[in-house]
PAMARVO-701551 format. One record per residue (C-alpha): residue number from 1; residue in three letters; x, y, z. Coordinates in Angstrom, 3 decimals, m for minus. Layout:
<vexkols>
<vexkol k="NUM" r="ALA" x="X" y="Y" z="Z"/>
...
</vexkols>
This chain:
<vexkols>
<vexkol k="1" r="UNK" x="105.061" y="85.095" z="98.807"/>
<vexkol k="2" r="UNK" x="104.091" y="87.036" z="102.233"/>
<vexkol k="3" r="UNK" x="100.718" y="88.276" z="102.251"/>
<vexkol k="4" r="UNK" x="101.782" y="92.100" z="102.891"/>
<vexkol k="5" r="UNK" x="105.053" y="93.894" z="103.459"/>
<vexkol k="6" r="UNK" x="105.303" y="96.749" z="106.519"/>
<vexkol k="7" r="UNK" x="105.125" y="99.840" z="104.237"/>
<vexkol k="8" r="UNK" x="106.800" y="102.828" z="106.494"/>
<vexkol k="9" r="UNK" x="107.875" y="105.079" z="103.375"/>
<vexkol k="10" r="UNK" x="106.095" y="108.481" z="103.441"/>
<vexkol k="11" r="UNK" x="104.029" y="108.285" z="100.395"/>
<vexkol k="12" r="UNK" x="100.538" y="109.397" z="98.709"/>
<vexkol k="13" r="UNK" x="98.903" y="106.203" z="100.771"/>
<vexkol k="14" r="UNK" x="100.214" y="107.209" z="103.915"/>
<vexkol k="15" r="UNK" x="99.130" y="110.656" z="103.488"/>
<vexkol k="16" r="UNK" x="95.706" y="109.753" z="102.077"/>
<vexkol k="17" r="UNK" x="95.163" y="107.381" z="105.069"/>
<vexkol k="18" r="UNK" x="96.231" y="109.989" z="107.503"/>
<vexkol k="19" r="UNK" x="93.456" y="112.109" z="105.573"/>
<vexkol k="20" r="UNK" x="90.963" y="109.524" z="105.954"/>
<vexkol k="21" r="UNK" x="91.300" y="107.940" z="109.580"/>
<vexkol k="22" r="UNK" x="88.457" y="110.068" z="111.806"/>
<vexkol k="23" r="UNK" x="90.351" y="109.629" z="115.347"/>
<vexkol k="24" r="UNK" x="93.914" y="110.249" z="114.834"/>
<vexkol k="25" r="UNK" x="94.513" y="113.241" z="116.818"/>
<vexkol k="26" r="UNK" x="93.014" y="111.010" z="120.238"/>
<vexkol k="27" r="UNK" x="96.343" y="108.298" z="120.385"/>
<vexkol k="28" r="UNK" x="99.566" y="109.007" z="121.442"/>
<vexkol k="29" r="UNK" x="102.139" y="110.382" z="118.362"/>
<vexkol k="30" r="UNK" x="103.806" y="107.053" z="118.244"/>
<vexkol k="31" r="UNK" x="100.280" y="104.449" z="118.020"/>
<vexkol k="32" r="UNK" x="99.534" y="106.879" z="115.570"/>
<vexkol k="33" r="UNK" x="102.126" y="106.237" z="112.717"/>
<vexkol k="34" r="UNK" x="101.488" y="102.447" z="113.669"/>
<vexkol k="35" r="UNK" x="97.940" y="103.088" z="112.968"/>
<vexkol k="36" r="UNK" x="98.682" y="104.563" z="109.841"/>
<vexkol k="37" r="UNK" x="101.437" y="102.027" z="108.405"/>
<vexkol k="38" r="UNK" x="99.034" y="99.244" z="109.313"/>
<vexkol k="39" r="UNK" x="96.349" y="100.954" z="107.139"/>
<vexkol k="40" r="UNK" x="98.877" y="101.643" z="104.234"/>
<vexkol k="41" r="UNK" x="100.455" y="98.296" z="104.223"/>
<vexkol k="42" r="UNK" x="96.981" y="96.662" z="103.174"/>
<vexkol k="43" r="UNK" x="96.206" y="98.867" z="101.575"/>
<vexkol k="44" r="UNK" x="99.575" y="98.595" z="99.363"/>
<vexkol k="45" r="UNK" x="99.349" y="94.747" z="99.671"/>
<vexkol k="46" r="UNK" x="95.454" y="94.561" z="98.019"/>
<vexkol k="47" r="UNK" x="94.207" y="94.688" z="94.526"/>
<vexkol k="48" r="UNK" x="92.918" y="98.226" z="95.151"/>
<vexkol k="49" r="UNK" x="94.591" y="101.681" z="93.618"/>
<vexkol k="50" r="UNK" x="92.044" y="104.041" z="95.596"/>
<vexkol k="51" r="UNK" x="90.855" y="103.647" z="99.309"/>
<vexkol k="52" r="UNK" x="87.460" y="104.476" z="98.327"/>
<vexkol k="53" r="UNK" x="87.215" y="100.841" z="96.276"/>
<vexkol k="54" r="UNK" x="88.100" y="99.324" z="99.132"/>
<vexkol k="55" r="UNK" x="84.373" y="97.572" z="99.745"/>
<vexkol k="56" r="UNK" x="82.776" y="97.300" z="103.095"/>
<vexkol k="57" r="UNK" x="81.634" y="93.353" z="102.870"/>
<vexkol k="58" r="UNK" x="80.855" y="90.805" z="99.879"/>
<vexkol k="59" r="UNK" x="77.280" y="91.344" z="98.573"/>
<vexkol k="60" r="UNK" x="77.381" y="95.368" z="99.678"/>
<vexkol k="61" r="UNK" x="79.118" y="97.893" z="98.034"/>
<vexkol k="62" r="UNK" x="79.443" y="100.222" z="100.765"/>
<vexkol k="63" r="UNK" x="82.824" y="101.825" z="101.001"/>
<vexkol k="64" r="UNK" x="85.034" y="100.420" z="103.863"/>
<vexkol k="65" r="UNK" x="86.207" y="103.827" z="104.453"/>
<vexkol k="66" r="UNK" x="82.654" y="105.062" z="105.801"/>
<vexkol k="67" r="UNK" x="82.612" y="101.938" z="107.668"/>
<vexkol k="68" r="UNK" x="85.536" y="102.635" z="109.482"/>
<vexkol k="69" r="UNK" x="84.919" y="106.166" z="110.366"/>
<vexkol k="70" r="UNK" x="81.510" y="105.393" z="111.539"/>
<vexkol k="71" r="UNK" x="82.484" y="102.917" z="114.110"/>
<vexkol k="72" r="UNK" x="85.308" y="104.854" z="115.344"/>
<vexkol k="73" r="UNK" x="82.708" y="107.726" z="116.220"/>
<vexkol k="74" r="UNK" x="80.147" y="105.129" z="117.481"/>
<vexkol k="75" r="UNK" x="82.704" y="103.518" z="119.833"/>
<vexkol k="76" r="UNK" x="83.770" y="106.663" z="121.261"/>
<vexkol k="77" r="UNK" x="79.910" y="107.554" z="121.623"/>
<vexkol k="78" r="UNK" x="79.646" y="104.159" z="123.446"/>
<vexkol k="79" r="UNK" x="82.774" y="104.699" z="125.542"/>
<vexkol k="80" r="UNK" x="81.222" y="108.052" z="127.337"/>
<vexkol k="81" r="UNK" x="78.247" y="105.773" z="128.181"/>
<vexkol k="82" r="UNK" x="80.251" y="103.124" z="129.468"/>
<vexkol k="83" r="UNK" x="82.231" y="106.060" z="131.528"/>
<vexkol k="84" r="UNK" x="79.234" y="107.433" z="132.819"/>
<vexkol k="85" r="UNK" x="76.990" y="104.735" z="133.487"/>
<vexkol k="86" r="UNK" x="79.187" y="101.984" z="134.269"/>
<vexkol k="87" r="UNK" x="82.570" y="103.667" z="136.176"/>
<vexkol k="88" r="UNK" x="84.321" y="102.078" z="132.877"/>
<vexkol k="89" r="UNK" x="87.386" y="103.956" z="131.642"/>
<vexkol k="90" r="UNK" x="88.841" y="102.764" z="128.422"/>
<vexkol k="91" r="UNK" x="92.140" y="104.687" z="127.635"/>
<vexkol k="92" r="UNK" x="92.304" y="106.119" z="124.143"/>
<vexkol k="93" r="UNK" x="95.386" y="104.158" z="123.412"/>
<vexkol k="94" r="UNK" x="93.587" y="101.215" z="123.885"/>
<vexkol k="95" r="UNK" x="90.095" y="101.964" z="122.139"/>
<vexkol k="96" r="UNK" x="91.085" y="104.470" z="119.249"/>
<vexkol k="97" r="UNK" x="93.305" y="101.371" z="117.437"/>
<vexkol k="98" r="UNK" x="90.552" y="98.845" z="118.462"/>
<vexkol k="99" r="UNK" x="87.964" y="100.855" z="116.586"/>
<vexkol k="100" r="UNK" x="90.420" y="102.166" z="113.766"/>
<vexkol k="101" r="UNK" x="91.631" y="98.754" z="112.966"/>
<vexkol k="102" r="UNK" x="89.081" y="96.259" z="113.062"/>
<vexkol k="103" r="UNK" x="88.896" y="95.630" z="109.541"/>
<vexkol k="104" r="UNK" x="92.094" y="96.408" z="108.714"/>
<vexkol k="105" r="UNK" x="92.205" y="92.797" z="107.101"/>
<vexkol k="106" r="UNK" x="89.338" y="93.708" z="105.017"/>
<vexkol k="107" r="UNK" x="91.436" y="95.280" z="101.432"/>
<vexkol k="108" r="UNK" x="92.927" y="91.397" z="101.391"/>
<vexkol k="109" r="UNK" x="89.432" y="89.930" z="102.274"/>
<vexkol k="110" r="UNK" x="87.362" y="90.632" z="99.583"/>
<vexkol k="111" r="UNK" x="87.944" y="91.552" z="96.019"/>
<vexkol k="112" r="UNK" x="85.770" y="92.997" z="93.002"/>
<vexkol k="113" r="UNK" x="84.968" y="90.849" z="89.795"/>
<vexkol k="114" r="UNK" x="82.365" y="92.309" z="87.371"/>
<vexkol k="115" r="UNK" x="80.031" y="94.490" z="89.171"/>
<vexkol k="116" r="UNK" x="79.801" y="92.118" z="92.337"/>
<vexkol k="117" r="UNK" x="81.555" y="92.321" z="95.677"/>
<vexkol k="118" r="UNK" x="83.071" y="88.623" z="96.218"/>
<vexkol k="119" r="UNK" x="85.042" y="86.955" z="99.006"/>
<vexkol k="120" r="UNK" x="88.668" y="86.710" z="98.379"/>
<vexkol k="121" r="UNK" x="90.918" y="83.431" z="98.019"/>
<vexkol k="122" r="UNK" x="92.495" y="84.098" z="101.247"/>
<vexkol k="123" r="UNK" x="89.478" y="85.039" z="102.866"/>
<vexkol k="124" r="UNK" x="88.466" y="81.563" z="102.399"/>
<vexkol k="125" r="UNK" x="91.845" y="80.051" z="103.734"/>
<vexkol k="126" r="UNK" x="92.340" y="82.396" z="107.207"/>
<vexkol k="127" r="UNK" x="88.849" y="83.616" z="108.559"/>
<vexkol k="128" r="UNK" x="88.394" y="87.589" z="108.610"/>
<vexkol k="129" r="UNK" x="90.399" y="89.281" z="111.398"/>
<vexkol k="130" r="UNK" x="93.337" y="86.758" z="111.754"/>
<vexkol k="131" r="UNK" x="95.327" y="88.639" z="108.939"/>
<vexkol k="132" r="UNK" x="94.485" y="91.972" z="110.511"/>
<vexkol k="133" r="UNK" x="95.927" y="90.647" z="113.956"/>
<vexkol k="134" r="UNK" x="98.990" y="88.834" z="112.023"/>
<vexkol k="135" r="UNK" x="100.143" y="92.696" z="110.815"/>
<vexkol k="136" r="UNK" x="98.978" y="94.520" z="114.478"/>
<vexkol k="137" r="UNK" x="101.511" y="91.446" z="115.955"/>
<vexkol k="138" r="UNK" x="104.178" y="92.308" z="113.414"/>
<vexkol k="139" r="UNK" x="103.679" y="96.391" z="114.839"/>
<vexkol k="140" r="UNK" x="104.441" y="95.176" z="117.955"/>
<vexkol k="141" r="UNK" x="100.986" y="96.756" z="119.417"/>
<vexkol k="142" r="UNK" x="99.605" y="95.332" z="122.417"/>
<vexkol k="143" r="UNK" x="97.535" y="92.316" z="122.974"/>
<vexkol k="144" r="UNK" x="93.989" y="93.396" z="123.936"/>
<vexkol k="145" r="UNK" x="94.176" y="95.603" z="120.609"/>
<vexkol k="146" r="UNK" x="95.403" y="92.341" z="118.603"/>
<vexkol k="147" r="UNK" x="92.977" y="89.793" z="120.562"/>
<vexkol k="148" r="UNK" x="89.996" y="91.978" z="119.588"/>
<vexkol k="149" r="UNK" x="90.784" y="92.640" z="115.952"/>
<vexkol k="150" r="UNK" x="91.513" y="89.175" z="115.488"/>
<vexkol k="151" r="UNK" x="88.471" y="87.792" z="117.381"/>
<vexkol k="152" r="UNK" x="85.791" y="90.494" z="116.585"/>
<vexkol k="153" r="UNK" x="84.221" y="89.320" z="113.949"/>
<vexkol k="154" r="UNK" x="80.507" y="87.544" z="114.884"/>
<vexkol k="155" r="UNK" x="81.454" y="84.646" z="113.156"/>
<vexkol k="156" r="UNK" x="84.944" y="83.912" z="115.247"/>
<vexkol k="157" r="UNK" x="83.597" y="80.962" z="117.747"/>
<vexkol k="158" r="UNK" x="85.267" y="82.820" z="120.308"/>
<vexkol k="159" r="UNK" x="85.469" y="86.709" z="121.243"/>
<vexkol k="160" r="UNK" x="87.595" y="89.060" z="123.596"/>
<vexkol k="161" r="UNK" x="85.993" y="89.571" z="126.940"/>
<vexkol k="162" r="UNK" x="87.086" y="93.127" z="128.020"/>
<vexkol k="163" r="UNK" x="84.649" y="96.024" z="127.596"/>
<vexkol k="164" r="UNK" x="86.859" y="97.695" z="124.482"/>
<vexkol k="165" r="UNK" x="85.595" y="94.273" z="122.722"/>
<vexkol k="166" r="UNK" x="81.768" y="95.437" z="123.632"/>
<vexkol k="167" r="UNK" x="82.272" y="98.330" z="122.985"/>
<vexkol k="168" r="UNK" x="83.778" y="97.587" z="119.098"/>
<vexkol k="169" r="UNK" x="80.620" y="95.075" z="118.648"/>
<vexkol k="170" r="UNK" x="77.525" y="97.463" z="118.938"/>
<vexkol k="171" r="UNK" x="79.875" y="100.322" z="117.336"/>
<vexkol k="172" r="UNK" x="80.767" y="97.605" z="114.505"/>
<vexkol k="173" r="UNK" x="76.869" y="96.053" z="114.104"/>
<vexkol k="174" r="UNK" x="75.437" y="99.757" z="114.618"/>
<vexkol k="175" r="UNK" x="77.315" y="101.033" z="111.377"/>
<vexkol k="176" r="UNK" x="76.842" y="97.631" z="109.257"/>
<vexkol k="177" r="UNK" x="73.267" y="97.905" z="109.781"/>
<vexkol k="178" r="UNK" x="73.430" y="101.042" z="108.114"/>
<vexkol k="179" r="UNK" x="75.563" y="99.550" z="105.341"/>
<vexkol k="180" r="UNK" x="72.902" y="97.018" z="104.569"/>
<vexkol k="181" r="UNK" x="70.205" y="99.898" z="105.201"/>
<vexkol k="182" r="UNK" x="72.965" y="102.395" z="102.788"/>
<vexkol k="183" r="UNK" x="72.171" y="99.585" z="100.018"/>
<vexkol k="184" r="UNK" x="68.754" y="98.684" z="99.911"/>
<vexkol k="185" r="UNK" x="69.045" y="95.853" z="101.951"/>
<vexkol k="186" r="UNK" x="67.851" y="94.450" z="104.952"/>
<vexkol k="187" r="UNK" x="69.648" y="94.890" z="108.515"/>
<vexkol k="188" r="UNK" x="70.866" y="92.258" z="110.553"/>
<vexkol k="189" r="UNK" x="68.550" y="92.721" z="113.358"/>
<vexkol k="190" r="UNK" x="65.269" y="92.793" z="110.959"/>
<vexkol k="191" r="UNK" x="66.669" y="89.498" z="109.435"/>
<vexkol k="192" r="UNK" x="64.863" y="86.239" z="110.934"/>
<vexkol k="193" r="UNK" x="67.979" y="83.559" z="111.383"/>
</vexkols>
């Protein structure tokens, strides 16, 4: 059984999605609907009937819509400093799906039992980001957008080089801190490893 099929139909998910996504109205008309159908295809291939269950990580529940919205804004925050300060010009059709789609994988990667947050069976079989990439490589969308979703997580023993992949990791860590803060719980640069 494949893990997800492309869903193109217009439908309530694609509409809620294209309700949701902060960022939209920066790609070009095209990168948008295959922003969008990657969104609502894991969306219609996970356990969840509402976006807003969709959880942010195992152990928070933080919705993975915030998430999403708040690294999008942080990343284009981060790209006028990059502009400014460091001559670096990342085009919006490259970013704006970067930031968008990072956790795309995330509605397959973890899954709600009880009250608790838990890791998924297939997020224990294909490490988070790999499934996201899969789909973004099945959209036919370019490779610096697929290299970075797939290798953007900080446990991936490797990472995209290019300065959209910098950019996504302090946009990414700046809004999970504030998950973990969101929750009660402590953020990753207070914690002692």
């Amino acid at each position: 059984m494949p893990l997800y099929t492309i869903d193109r139909t217009s439908n309530s998910r694609r509409t809620a999605v294209e309700e949701w996504l902060f960022g939209l109205d920066l790609v070009s008309p095209p990168l948008r609907d295959e922003i969008v159908t990657a969104w609502t295809t894991m969306w219609a291939a996970s356990p969840y009937a509402r976006l807003e269950d969709m959880p942010f990580s195992t152990g928070i529940d933080y919705p993975l819509m915030h998430h999403v919205n708040e690294v999008t804004k942080a990343g284009l925050d981060l790209a006028k400093r990059a502009k400014a300060d460091w001559k670096v010009d990342l085009p919006n059709d490259v970013l704006v799906p970067i930031l968008i789609l990072h956790d795309v994988d995330k509605p397959l990667m973890y899954e709600r039992q009880g009250g608790d947050v838990v890791p998924s069976k297939l997020s224990q079989e294909i490490p988070h980001g790999v499934v996201g990439a899969m789909l973004l490589k099945d959209l036919g969308l370019g490779h610096e957008i697929i290299s970075t979703v797939a290798t953007h997580s900080p446990k991936m023993p490797f990472h995209n080089r290019g300065f959209a992949a910098y950019v996504l990791h302090y946009a990414d860590m700046f809004s999970a801190d504030h998950a973990y803060m969101a929750v009660g719980r402590m953020p990753s640069f207070q914690a002692h490893k």
